[in-house]
C-alpha positions as CSV (number, residue, x, y, z in Angstrom):
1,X,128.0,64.5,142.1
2,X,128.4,63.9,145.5
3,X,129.0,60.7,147.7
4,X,128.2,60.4,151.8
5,X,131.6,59.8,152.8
6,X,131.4,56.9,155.5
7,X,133.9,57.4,158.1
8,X,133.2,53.5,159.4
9,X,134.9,52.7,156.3
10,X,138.3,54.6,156.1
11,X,140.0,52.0,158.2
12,X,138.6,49.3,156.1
13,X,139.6,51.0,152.8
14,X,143.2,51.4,153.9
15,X,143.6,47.9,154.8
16,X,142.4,47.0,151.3
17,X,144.6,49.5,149.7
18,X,148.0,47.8,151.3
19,X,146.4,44.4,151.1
20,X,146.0,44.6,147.1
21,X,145.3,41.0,145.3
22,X,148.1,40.3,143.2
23,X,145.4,41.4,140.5
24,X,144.8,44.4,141.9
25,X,148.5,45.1,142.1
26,X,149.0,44.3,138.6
27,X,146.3,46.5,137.3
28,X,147.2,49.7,139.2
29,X,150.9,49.5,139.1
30,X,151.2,48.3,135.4
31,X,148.1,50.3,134.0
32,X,145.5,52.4,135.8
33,X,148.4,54.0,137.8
34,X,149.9,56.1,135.1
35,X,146.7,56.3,133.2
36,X,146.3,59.7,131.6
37,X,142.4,59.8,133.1
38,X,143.0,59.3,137.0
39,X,142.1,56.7,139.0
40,X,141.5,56.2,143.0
41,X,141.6,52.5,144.0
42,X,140.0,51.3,147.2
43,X,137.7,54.3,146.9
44,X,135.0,54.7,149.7
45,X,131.5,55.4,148.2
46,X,128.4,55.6,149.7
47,X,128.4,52.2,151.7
48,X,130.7,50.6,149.5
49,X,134.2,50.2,148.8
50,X,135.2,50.1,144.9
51,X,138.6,48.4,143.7
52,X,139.1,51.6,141.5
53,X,137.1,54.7,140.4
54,X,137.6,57.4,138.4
55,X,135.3,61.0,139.1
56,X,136.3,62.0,135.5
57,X,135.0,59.1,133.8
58,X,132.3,58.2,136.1
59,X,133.3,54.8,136.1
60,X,133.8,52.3,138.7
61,X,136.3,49.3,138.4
62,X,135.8,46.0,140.1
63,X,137.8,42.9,139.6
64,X,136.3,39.8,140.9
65,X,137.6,36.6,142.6
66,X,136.2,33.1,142.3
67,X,133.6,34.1,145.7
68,X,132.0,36.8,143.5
69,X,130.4,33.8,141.5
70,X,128.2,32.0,144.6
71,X,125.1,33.1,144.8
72,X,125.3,35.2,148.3
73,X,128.1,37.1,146.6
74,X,126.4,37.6,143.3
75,X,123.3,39.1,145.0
76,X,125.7,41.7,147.0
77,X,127.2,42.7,143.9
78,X,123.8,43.3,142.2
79,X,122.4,45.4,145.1
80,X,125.9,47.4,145.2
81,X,126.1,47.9,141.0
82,X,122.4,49.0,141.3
83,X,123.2,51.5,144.5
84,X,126.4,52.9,142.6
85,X,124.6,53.3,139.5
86,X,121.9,55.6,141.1
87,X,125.1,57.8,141.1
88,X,125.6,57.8,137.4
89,X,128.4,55.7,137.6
90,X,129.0,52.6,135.3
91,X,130.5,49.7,136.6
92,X,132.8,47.2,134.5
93,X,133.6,44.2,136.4
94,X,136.3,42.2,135.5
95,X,137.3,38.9,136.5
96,X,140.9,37.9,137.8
97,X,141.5,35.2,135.3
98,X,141.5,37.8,132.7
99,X,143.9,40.0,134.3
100,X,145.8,37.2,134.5
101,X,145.4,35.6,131.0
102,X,144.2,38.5,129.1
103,X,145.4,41.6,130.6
104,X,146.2,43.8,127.3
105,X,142.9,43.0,126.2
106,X,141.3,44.3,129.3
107,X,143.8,47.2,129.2
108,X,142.3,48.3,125.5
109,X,138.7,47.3,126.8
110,X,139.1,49.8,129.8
111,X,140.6,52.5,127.7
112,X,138.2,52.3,125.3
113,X,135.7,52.4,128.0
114,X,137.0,55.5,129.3
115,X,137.1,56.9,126.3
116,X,133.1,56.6,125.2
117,X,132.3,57.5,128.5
118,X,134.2,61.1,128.5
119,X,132.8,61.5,125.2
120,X,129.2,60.8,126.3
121,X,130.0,63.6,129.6
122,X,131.0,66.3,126.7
């Protein structure tokens, strides 16, 4: 699989990557980080920028704030799942109240995702 690497974006994705919401910060750092599957976080594909992806897997991460729930927002994020999924890639979005409330749940939900996806890629 291969992805047009944007160049427009690199600056973009770097500002993301030290800019992490505290979300973010808690998911790489306390989980995806030291993950035995690995996992790229502000990751430039295509035309889009995705919170954290793994090539292995084929899965992309996204955690949403509050402004992925108005309407504007929602239809960006349909148009970008839809783009990214022409790719093979499945995308589990994930908001930030249950990172924050929830987040050994979400830990065992994205393992477990992992998990059925690497299987399926046998």
């Amino acid at each position: 699989m291969e992805y047009k690497h944007n160049k427009d974006l690199v600056e973009n994705a770097k500002l993301l990557r030290n800019n992490m919401t505290k979300e973010e910060k808690h998911l790489w750092y306390d989980f995806l980080r030291g993950y035995s599957v690995k996992f790229s976080r502000q990751k430039i594909l295509g035309k889009y920028i995705a919170d954290f992806y793994s090539a292995k897997a084929k899965i992309v991460i996204e955690l949403d704030g509050s402004q992925h729930f108005d309407n504007e927002n929602r239809i960006y994020d349909e148009k970008r799942t839809a783009f990214l999924e022409e790719y093979g890639l499945e995308i589990i979005r994930i908001p930030n109240g249950e990172i924050n409330n929830n987040f050994t749940g979400i830990c065992e939900y994205i393992d477990k995702k992992v998990k059925q996806s690497l299987s399926q890629l046998r």
